[in-house]
C-alpha positions in Angstrom: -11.6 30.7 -8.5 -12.8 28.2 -5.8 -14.3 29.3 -2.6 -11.2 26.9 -1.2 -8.6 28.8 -3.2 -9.9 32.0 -1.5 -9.8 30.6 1.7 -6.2 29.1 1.4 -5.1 31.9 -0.5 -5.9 34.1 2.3 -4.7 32.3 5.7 -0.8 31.6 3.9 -1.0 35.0 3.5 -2.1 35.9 6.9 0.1 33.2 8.4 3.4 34.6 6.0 2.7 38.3 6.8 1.2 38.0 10.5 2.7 34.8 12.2 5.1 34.1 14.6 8.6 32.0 14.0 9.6 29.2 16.1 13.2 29.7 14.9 16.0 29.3 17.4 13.2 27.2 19.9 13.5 23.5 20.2 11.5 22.0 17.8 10.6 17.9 17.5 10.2 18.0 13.4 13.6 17.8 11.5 14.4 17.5 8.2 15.8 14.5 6.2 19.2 16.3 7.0 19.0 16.3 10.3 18.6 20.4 10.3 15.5 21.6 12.8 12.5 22.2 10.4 11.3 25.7 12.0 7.6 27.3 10.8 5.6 30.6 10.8 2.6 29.5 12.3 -0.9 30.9 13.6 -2.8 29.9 16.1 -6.3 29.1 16.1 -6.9 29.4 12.1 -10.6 28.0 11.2 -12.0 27.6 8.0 -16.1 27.1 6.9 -17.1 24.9 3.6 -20.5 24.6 2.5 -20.6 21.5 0.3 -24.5 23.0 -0.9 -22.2 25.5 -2.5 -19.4 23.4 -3.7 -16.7 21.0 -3.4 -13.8 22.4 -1.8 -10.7 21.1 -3.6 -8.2 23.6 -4.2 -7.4 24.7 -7.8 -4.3 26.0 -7.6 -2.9 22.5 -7.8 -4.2 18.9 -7.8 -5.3 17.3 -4.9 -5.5 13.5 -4.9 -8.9 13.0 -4.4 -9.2 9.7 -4.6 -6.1 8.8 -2.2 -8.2 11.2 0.0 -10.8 9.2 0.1 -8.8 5.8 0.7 -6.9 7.2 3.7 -10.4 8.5 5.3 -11.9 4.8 4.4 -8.5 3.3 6.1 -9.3 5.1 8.7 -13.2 5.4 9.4 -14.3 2.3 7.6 -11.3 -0.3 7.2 -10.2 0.7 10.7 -6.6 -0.5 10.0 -3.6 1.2 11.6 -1.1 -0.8 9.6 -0.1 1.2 6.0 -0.4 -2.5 4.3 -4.0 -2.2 4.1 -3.6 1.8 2.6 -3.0 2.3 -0.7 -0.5 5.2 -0.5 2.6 5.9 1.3 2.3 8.8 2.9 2.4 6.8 6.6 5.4 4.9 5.5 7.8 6.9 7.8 5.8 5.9 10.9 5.5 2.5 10.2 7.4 0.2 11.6 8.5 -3.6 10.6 5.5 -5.3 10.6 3.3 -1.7 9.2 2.0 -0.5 11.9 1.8 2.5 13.1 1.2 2.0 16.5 -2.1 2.4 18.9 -3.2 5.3 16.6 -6.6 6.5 13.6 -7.9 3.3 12.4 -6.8 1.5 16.0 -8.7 3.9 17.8 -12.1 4.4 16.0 -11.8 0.5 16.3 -12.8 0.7 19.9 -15.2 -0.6 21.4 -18.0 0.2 24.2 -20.9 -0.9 25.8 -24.1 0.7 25.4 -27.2 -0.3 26.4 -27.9 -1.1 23.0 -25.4 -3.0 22.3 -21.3 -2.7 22.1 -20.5 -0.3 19.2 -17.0 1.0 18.2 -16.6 4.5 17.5 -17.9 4.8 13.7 -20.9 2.3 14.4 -21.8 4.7 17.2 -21.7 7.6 15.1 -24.0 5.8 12.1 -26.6 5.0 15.1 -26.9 7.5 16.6 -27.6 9.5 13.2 -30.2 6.7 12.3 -31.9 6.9 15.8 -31.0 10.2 17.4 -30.0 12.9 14.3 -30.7 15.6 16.8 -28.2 14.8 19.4 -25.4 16.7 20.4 -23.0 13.7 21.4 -22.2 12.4 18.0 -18.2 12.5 18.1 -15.5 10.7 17.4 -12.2 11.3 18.5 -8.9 9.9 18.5 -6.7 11.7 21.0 -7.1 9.2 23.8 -4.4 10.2 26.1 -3.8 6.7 27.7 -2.5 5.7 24.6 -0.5 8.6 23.1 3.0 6.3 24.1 2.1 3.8 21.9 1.7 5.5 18.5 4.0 6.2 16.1 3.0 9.8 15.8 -0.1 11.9 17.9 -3.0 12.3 15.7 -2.9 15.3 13.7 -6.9 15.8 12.9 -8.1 14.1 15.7 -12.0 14.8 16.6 -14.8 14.7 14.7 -18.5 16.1 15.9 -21.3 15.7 13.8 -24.4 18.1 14.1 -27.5 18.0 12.3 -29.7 20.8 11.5 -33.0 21.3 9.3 -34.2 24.6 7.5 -36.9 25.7 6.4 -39.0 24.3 3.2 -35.9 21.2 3.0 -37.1 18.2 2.5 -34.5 16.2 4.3 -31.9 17.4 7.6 -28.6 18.9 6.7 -25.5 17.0 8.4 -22.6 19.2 9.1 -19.5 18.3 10.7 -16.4 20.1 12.6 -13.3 19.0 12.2 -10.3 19.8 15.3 -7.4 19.7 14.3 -3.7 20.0 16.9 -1.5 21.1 14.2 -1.1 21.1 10.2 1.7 21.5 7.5 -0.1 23.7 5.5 1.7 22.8 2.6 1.4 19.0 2.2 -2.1 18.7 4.4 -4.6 21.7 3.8 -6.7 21.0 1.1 -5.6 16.9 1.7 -7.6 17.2 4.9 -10.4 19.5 3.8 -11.2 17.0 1.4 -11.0 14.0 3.0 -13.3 15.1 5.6 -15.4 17.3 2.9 -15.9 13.3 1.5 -16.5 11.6 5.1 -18.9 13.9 5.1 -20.6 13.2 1.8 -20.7 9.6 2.6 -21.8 9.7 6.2 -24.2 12.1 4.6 -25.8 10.0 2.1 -26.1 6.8 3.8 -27.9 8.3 6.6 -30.3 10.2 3.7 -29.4 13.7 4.4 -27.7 17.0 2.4 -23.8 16.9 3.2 -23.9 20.7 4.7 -21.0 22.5 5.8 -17.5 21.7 7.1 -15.8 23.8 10.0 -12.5 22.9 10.4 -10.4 24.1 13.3 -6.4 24.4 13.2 -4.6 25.2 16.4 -1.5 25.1 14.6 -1.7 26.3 11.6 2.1 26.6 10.0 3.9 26.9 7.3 7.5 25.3 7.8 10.7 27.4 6.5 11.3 25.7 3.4 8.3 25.8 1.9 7.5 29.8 2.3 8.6 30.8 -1.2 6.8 27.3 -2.2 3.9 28.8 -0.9 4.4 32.0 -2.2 4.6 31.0 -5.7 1.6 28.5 -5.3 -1.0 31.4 -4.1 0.3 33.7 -7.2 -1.0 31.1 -9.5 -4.6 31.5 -11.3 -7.4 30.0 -10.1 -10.5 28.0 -11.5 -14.1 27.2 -10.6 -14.5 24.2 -8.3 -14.8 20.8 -9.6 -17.8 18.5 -9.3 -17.5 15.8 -7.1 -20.5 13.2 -6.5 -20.9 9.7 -4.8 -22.3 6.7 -6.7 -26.0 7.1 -5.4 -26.8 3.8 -5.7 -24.6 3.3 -2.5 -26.6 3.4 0.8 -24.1 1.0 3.8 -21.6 3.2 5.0 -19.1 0.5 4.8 -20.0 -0.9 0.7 -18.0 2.5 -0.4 -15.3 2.5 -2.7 -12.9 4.9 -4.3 -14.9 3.8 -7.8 -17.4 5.4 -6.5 -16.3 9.0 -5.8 -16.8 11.0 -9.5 -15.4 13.6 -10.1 -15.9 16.0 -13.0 -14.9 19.2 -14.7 -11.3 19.3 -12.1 -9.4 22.3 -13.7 -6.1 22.7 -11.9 -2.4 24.5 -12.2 0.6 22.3 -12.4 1.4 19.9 -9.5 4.2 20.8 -6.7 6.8 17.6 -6.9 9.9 16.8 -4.4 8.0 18.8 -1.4 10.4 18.3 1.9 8.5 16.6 4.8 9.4 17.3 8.0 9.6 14.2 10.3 
């Protein structure tokens, strides 16, 4: 069993046997129906992955880890907020006419400031200041800008970034580690979906700026499971379990922005049986 399975195994059951409903409260989220889609949920859930140790995709069912990776480079590298330039369709019901999804991810890493170096956007900043000033504390990014919240589609979900570099003993090179905050997450359709795009944000940030991809602390203050997708859920963490896969970049790779999904490799990914026809709640 992967160290993710362990850790998803245990907060649905936490969240299952020790949450709190929101049943019979008004709720935004609905289902395609038109019914109120209602959760258990905990609050404050957060979750540590050492990518020294391993990759942390989940086992217990596939996770598309390449369509992971082209959402994160939609969003960190392509900077696009319009689901024309993404290669999957899981923004499709946010989108409106024209694609967009309004003043929101890719739109706001996007922008721009001036520095006295020089006028960076969010992602640029982030690569500089790991090239110039590893040690910093003030290497963020963050996508929760408040002044626009009325002009997108939907509020980010995973919406700050902060990247912190330490060095131990007898390494030869720094370890970059990262914590991901998080408002609220479906359990079910964007755990390990998250974990590993971030796990591979991570990797690549990592890589290009010549340092160990360390570990990944990620930070749910929502943390639910919605109502029809408990005994989903339940049946999903009964399942068996198998060692983690191995998942590389193409080391030949060193701009940030040159990546591609052809070059995330992954090996040895043993997994149960996928979960099809999943209700999402909009």
């Amino acid at each position: 069993m992967s160290k993710a399975d362990d850790l998803f195994v245990a907060m649905c059951s936490d969240v299952i046997e020790h949450g709190t409903t929101t049943e019979g409260q008004e709720v935004r989220p609905h289902w395609e129906d038109g019914t109120a889609a209602y959760t258990i949920k905990k609050f404050g859930v957060a979750n540590r992955y050492d990518l020294r140790e391993e990759f942390p995709a989940l086992t217990l069912r596939r996770t598309g880890l390449k369509s992971c990776m082209d959402e994160i480079l939609w969003i960190y590298q392509r900077k696009s907020n319009n689901i024309h330039d993404l290669n999957s369709h899981i923004w499709d019901e946010w989108a409106d006419a024209t694609g967009s999804i309004g003043k929101a991810y890719g739109y706001q890493i996007a922008q721009k400031s001036h520095y006295p170096e020089g006028d960076f956007d969010q992602m640029d900043r982030v690569l500089y200041d790991l090239s110039h000033t590893p040690y910093s504390r003030r290497i963020i990014t963050n996508m929760y800008t408040f002044a626009d919240l009325s002009e997108m589609h939907l509020y980010p979900c995973a919406y700050s970034v902060t990247y912190n570099v330490t060095r131990r003993p007898g390494d030869d090179r720094p370890t970059l580690n990262m914590l991901l905050m998080q408002r609220s997450q479906d359990i079910l359709a964007a755990n390990n979906w998250n974990v590993c795009q971030y796990a591979i944000l991570l990797m690549m940030v990592a890589q290009v700026e010549h340092m160990i991809a360390g570990e990944l602390l990620h930070v749910i203050s929502d943390a639910h499971i919605y109502d029809r997708h408990v005994e989903i859920i339940r049946e999903l963490i009964s399942r068996p379990a198998y060692p983690a896969p191995k998942v590389t970049l193409n080391p030949d790779v060193t701009d940030f922005y040159a990546f591609t999904t052809d070059d995330l490799i992954v090996e040895g990914y043993q997994h149960g049986p996928q979960i099809k026809g999943i209700p999402i709640a909009i």
